[in-house]
C-alpha positions, 0 to 999 in steps of 0.5 A: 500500500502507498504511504502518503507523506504528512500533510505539511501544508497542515496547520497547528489546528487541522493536524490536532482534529485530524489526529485526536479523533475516532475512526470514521465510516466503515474500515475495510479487514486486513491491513487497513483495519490493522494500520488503524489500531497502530493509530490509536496505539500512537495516541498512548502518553510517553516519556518526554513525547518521544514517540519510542516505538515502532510498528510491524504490520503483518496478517493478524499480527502487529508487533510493537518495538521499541525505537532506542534512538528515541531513548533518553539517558538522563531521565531514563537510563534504564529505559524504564519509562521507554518500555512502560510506553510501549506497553501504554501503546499496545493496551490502547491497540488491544482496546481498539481491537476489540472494538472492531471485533478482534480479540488481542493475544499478547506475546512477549517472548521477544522482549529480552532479546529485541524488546518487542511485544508481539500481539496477534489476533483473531475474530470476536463480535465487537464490543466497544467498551467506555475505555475505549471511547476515552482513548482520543480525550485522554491527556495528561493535565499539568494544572491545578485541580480544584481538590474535591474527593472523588467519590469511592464506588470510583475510586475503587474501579480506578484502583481495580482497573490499574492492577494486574497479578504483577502490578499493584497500586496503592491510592492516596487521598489523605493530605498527610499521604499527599504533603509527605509524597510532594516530599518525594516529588520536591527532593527528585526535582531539586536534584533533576534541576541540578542535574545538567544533562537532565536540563539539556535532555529536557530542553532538547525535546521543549517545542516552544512554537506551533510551527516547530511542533508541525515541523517535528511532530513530537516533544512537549509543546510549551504551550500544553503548560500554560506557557506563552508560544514564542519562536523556538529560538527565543524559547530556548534563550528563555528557558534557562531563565524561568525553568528554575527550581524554586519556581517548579517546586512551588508548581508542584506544592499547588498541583499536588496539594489541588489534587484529590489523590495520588497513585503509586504503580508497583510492579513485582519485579524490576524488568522489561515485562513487568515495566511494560505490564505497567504501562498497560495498567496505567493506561487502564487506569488513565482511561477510565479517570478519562471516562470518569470525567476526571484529569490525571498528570504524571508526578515522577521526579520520585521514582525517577532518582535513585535515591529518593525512589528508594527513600518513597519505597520505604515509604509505601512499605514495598521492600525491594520492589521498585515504585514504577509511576506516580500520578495525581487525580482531581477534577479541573474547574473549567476542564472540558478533558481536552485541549488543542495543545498538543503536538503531532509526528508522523514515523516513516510507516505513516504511523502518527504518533502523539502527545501526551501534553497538557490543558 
């Protein structure tokens, strides 16, 4: 099949609706139909907005693998967040699948050697589930939330949803849980923002114009954060100015303290499978906060340096197991769940790959 290249008469605007959208009409079986779930595989959250992954399309099979030139060693030296990436794509292809009336086998024998999750599938009758209508609405929102509890019938789906027989979480809604996990998050950013290369990597994947994000599809859109939009050039001279380490901890102080409850993800041993086994379980849980109305924003500065991760698993109570994710949930007032900053790429298969920005 031909593949036409990315639209790149497109505007800012045009390429969002044309990304962040459900299939239209009628989808013929075969490749077609299987080049579609890669599309909604590619509207799963990743580290950075560094799209990590590739797609093999084969009949009946697609195979996700990882795209090591889109590593970041600084933030992810063990490529943890890489692989729990992948796993958040292939839980929103199963999910797509599904809705289209095929049922998903997941293999992962392949994941020691080349890192590849290799998911086959046969027919099913179609079955459209509220996870999967969330899919195109669900972000992360790096904003304050208004604070008000959520109620506990859902509470306690988020937390059935996010866990599997190697993945278990621990929710938190009272304050004292939230100022001593803020703790954590403080300490992991303070030393982020000493940490040279951390600057430099995170800069690197900072689009601070609409025209950049058209040009390279990927990284974090600045404006996704509430930032002004400037020419990439000027943002980068600015950066270093307003990105200071004082000013991110009292942005985190407010986002945490505004927010209604923090999830721990746990996997039970520290490896490939299991980090992608937790990317599928975030993205569960991502999924049905998104059904619930609900907004969530990814708060890893905690498990991302060794030693404060080390010091929040004493915390949790988890021994030798790793904290895999953190992530704050609440509502935001005004929040319609969806916003137009975001930034979109397209990979040489014509997968299109996307954000996972903010309101």
């Amino acid at each position: 099949m031909a593949c036409s290249g990315p639209d790149t008469e497109g505007t800012y605007e045009g390429l969002v609706a044309k990304t962040w959208r459900h299939s239209t009409g009628s989808i013929d079986s075969g490749p077609t139909l299987l080049r579609e779930f890669v599309r909604y595989a590619t509207l799963a959250p990743n580290s950075h907005n560094t799209q990590p992954w590739r797609f093999r399309i084969e009949p009946n099979r697609i195979t996700v693998m990882p795209d090591f030139s889109r590593r970041c060693p600084a933030v992810d030296p063990d490529d943890h967040h890489l692989f729990v990436s992948l796993g958040c794509a292939s839980e929103n292809l199963i999910r797509a699948a599904k809705a289209h009336g095929l049922r998903a086998h997941v293999s992962m024998e392949g994941m020691k050697e080349e890192g590849e999750i290799q998911i086959d599938f046969e027919p099913v009758s179609p079955s459209e589930s509220p996870l999967f209508r969330a899919i195109p609405r669900r972000q992360c929102t790096r904003a304050e939330y208004d604070g008000r509890a959520v109620p506990s019938e859902q509470l306690a789906l988020l937390e059935a949803t996010g866990q599997s027989e190697s993945v278990a979480v621990q929710v938190f809604t009272d304050k004292r849980d939230l100022d001593r996990i803020l703790e954590y998050v403080v300490a992991g950013n303070s030393a982020q923002m000493n940490d040279e290369a951390f600057i430099t990597e995170l800069k690197d994947w900072v689009r601070f114009s609409e025209s950049t994000v058209v040009r390279h599809r990927d990284g974090l859109f600045s404006a996704s954060s509430g930032n002004p939009t400037l020419p990439n050039w000027l943002g980068k001279f600015l950066f270093d100015f307003a990105f200071t380490e004082d000013a991110e901890n009292d942005k985190y102080g407010r986002q945490i303290r505004s927010s209604a409850g923090v999830i721990a993800f746990v996997s039970e041993r520290d490896d490939r499978e299991r980090w992608v086994e937790v990317g599928r379980c975030y993205q569960r849980f991502a999924l049905q906060a998104t059904a619930f109305g609900l907004c969530h924003a990814h708060i890893n500065q905690a498990v991302e340096v060794p030693e404060v991760r080390a010091q929040l698993s004493d915390y949790l109570g988890i021994g030798h197991r790793r904290p895999d994710l953190l992530v704050r949930f609440a509502t935001v007032p005004s929040c319609p769940n969806r916003c137009a900053a975001r930034s979109i790429r397209c990979l040489p298969d014509c997968a299109l790959v996307r954000d996972t920005s903010a309101c």
